[in-house]
Every structure is written in structure tokens, then in C-alpha cells.
MDTraj code that builds the backbone (N, CA, C; nanometers):
import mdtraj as md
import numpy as np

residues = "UNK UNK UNK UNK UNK UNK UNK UNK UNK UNK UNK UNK UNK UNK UNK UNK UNK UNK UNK UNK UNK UNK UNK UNK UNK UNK UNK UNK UNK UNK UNK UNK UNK UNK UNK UNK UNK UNK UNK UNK UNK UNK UNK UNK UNK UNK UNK UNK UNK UNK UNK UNK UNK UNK UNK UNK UNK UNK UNK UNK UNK UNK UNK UNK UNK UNK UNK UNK UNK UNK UNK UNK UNK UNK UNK UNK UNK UNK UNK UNK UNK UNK UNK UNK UNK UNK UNK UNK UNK UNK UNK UNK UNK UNK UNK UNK UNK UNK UNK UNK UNK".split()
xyz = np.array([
    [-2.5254, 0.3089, -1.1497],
    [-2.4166, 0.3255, -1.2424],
    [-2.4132, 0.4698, -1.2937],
    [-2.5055, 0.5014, -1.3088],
    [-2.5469, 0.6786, -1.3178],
    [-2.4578, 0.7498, -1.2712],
    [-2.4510, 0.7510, -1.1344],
    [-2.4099, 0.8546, -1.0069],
    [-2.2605, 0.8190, -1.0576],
    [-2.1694, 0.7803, -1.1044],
    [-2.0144, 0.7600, -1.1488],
    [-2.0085, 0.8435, -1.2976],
    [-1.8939, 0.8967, -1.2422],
    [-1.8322, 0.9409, -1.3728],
    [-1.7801, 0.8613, -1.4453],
    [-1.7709, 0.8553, -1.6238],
    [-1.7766, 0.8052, -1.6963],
    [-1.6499, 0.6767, -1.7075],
    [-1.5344, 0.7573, -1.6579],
    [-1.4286, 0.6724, -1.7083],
    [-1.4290, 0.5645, -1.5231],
    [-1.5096, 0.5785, -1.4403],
    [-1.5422, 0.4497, -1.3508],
    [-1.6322, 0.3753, -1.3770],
    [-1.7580, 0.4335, -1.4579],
    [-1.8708, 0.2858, -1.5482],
    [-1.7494, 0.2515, -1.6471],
    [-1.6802, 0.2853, -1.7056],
    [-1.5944, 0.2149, -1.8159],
    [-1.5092, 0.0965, -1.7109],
    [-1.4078, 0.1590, -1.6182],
    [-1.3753, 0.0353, -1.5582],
    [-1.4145, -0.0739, -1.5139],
    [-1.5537, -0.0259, -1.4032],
    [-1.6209, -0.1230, -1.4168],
    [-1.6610, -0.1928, -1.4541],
    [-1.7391, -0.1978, -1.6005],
    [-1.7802, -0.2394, -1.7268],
    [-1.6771, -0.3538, -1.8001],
    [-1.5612, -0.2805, -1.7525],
    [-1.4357, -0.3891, -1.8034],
    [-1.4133, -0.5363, -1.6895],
    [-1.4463, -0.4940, -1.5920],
    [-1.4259, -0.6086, -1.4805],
    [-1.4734, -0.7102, -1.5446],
    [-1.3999, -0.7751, -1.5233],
    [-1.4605, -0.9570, -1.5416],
    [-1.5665, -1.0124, -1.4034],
    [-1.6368, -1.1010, -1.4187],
    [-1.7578, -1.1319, -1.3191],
    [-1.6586, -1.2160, -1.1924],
    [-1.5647, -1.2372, -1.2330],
    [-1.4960, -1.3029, -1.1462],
    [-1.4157, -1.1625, -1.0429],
    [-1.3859, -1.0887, -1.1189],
    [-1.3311, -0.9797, -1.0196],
    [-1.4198, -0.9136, -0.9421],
    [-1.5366, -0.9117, -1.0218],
    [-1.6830, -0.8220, -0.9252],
    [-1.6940, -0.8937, -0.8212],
    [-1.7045, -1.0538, -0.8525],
    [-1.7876, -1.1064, -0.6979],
    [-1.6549, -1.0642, -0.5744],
    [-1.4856, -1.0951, -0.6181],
    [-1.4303, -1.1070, -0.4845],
    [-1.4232, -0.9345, -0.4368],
    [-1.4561, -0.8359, -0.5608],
    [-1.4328, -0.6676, -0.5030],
    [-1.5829, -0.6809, -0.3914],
    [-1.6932, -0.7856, -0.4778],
    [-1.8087, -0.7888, -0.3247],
    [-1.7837, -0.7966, -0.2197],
    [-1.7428, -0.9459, -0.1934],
    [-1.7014, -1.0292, -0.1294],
    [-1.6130, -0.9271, -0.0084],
    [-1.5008, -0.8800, -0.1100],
    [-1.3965, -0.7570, 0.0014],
    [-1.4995, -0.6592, 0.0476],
    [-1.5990, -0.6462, 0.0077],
    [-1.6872, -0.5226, 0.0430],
    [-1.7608, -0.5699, 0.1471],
    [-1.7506, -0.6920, 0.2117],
    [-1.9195, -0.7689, 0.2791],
    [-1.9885, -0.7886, 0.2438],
    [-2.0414, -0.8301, 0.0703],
    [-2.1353, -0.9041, 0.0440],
    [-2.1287, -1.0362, 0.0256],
    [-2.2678, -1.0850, 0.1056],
    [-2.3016, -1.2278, 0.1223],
    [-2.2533, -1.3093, 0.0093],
    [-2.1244, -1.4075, 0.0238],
    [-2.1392, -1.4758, -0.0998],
    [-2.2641, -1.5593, -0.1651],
    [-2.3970, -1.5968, -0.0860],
    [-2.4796, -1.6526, -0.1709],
    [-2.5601, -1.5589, -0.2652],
    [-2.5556, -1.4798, -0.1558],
    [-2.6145, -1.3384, -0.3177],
    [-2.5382, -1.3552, -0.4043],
    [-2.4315, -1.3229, -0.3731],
    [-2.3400, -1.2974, -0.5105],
    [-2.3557, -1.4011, -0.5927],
    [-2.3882, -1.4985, -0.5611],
    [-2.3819, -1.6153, -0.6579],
    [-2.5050, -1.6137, -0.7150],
    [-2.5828, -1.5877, -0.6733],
    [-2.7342, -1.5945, -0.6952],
    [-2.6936, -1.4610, -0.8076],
    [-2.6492, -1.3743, -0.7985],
    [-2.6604, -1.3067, -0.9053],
    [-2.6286, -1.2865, -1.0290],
    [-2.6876, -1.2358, -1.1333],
    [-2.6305, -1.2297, -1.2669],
    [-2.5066, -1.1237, -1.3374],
    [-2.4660, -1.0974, -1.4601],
    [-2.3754, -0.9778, -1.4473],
    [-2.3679, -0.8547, -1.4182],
    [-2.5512, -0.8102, -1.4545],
    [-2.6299, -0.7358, -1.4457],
    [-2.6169, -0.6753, -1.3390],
    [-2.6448, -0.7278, -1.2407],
    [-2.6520, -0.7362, -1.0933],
    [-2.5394, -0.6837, -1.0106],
    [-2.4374, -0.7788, -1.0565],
    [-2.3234, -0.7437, -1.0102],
    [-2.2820, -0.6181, -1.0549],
    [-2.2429, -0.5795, -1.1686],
    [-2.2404, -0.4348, -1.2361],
    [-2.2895, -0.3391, -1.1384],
    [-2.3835, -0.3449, -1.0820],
    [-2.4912, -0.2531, -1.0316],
    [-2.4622, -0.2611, -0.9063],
    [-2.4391, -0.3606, -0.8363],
    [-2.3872, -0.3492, -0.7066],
    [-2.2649, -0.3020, -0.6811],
    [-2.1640, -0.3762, -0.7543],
    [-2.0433, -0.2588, -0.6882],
    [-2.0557, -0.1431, -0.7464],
    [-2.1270, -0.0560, -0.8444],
    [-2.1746, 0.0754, -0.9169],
    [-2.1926, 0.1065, -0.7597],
    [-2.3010, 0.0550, -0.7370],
    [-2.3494, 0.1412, -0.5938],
    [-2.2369, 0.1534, -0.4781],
    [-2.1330, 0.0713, -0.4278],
    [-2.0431, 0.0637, -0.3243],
    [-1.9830, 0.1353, -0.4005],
    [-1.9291, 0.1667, -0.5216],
    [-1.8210, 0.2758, -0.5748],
    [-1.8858, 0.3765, -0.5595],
    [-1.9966, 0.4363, -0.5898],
    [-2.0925, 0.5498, -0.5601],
    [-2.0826, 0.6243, -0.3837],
    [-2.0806, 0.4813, -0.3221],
    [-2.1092, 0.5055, -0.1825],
    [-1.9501, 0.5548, -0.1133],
    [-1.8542, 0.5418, -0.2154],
    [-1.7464, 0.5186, -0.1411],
    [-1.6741, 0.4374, -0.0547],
    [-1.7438, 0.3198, -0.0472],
    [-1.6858, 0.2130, 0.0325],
    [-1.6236, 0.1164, -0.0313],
    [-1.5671, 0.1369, -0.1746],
    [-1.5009, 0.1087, -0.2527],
    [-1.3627, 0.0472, -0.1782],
    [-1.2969, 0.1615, -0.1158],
    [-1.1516, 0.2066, -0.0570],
    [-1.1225, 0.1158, 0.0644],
    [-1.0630, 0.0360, 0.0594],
    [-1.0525, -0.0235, 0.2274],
    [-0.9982, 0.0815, 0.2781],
    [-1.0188, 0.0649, 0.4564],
    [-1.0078, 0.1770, 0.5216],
    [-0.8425, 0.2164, 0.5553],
    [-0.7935, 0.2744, 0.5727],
    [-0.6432, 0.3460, 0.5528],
    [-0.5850, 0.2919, 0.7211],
    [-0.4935, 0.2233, 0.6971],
    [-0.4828, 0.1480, 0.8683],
    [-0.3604, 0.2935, 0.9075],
    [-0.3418, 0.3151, 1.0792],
    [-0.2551, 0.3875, 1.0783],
    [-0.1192, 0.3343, 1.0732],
    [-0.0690, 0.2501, 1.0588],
    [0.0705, 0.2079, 0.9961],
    [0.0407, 0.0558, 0.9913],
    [0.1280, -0.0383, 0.9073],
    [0.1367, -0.1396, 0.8622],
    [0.1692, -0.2128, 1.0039],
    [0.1352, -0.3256, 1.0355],
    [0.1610, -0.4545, 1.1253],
    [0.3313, -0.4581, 1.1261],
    [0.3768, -0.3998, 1.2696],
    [0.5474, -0.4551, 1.2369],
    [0.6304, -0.3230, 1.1955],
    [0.5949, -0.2265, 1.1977],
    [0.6310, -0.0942, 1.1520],
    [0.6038, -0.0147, 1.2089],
    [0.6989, 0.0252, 1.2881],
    [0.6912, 0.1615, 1.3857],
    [0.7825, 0.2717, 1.3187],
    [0.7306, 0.3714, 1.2645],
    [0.8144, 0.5197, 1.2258],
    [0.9196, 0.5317, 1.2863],
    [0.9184, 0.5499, 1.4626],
    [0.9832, 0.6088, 1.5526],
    [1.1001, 0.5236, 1.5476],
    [1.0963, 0.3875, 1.5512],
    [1.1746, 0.2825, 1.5377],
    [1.2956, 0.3203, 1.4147],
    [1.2388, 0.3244, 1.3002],
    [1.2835, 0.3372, 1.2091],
    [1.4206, 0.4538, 1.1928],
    [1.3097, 0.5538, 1.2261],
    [1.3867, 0.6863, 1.2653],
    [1.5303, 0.6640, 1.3086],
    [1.5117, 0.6110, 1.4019],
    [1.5845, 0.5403, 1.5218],
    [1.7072, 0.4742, 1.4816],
    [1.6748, 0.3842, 1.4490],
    [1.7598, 0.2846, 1.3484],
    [1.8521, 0.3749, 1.2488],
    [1.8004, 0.4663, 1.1609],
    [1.8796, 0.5524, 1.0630],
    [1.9767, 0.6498, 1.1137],
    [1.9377, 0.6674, 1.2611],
    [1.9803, 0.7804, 1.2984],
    [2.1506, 0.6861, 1.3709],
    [2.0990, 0.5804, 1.4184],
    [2.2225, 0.4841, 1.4581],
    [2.2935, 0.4714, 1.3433],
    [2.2572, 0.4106, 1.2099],
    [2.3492, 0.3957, 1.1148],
    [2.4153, 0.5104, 1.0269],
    [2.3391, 0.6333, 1.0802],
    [2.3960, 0.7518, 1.0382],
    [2.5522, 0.7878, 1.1130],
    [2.5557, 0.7407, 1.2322],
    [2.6497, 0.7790, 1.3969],
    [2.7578, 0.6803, 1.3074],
    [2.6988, 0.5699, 1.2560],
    [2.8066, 0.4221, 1.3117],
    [2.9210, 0.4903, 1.1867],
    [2.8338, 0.5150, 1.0654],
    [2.8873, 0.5729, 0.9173],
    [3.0222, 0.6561, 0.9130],
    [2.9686, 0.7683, 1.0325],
    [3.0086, 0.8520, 1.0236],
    [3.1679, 0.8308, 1.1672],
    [3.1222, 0.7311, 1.2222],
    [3.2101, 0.6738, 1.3256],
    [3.3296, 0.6368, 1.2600],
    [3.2914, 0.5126, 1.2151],
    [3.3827, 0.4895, 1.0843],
    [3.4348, 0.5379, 0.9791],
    [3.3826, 0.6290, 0.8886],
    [3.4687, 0.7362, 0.8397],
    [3.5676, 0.7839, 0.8997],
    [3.5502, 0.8343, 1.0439],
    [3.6806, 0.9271, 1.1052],
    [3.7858, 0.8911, 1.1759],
    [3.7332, 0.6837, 1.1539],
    [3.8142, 0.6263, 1.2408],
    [3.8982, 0.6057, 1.0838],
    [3.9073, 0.5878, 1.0013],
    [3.9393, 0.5470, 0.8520],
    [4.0410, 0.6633, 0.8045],
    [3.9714, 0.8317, 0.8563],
    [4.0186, 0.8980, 0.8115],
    [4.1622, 0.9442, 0.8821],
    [4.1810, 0.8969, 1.0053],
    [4.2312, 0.8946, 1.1292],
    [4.3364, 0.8242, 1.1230],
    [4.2875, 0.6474, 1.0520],
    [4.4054, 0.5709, 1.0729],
    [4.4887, 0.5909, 0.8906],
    [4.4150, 0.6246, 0.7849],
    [4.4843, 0.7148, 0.6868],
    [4.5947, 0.8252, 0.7578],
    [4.5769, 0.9070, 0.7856],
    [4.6560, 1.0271, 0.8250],
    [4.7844, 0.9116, 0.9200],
    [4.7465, 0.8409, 0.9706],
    [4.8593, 0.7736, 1.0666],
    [4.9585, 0.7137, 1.0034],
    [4.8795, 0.6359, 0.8734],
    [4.9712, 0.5378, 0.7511],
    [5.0743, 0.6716, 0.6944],
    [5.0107, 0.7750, 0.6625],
    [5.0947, 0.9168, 0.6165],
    [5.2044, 0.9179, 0.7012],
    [5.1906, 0.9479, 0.8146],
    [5.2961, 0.9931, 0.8737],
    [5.4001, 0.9158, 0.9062],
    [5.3162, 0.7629, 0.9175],
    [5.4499, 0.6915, 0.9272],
    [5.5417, 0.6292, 0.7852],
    [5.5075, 0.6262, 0.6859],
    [5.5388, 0.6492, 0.5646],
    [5.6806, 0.7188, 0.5362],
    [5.6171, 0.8665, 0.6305],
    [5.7336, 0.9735, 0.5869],
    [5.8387, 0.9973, 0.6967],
])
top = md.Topology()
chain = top.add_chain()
for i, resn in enumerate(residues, 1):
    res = top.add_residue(resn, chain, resSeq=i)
    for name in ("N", "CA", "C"):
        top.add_atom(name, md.element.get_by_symbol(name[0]), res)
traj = md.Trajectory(xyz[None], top)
């Protein structure tokens, strides 16, 4: 608990025992330890995984179902269609004009 700067023993400190075991638990610790252990314990163990940095789940390179390029893609079509339609709008305006007059 040492090795953390102050205002992360404070958070910690605030955790409820119920949030420590599942931040374990997300970390890979054995749930019978965890149970086997006291608050004490727990405190001190995720102290140490926050210390260690393995706090952080690891950063995936894009979400399940989400391709950038795709996306891109997609905006760049509804940018065309937008702009399709505008000039077809602006087009059949000017036509209503003329026949008007």
C-alpha cells in the first residue's frame, strides 16, 4: 500500500470488500483465496496489482464488430448520397422556378 500515491490508498481504502474480491477475481485471483481472506488482505492485494500495474485490463485493438475502415466507408457513402440529393433538390427547385414563370 506504500508504493501508491496517496489519493490511490484513499480509493482503495474506500472500496467496499465486495468490490475488492470481483477487481481480484478480474485480476486472476483464485476465488478461494479471496474468500479465505480478510479486509486486511484484500486491501493489500489489490495495493499490490495497482502497484504492479495490472490494475488496467489490457487495451484490445478495436471493439468486437467494429472495423474503422468500414466506418470510414459508410460516412463517406452518406456523405455522396447527402450531397446527391441536395443537387438533385436543388435542380428540381430551379425547374419549379422556371416553370412558374
Amino acid at each position: 500500500m506504500e508504493k501508491l500515491d496517496a489519493s490511490k490508498r484513499e480509493a482503495i481504502k474506500k472500496m467496499s470488500n465486495i468490490r475488492l474480491m470481483s477487481k481480484l477475481i478480474g485480476a486472476g485471483v483464485d476465488e478461494e483465496t479471496i474468500q479465505a481472506m480478510g479486509r486486511p488482505e484484500l486491501l493489500a492485494a489489490w495495493a499490490e496489482i495497482v502497484a504492479a500495474g495490472k490494475d488496467e485490463p489490457p487495451i484490445a485493438a478495436r471493439p468486437m464488430g467494429y472495423d474503422p475502415e468500414l466506418e470510414k466507408q459508410r460516412l463517406e457513402f452518406e456523405i455522396r448520397k447527402y450531397e446527391q440529393e441536395r443537387e438533385e433538390r436543388r435542380v428540381r427547385e430551379e425547374q419549379e422556378a422556371v416553370e412558374r414563370k
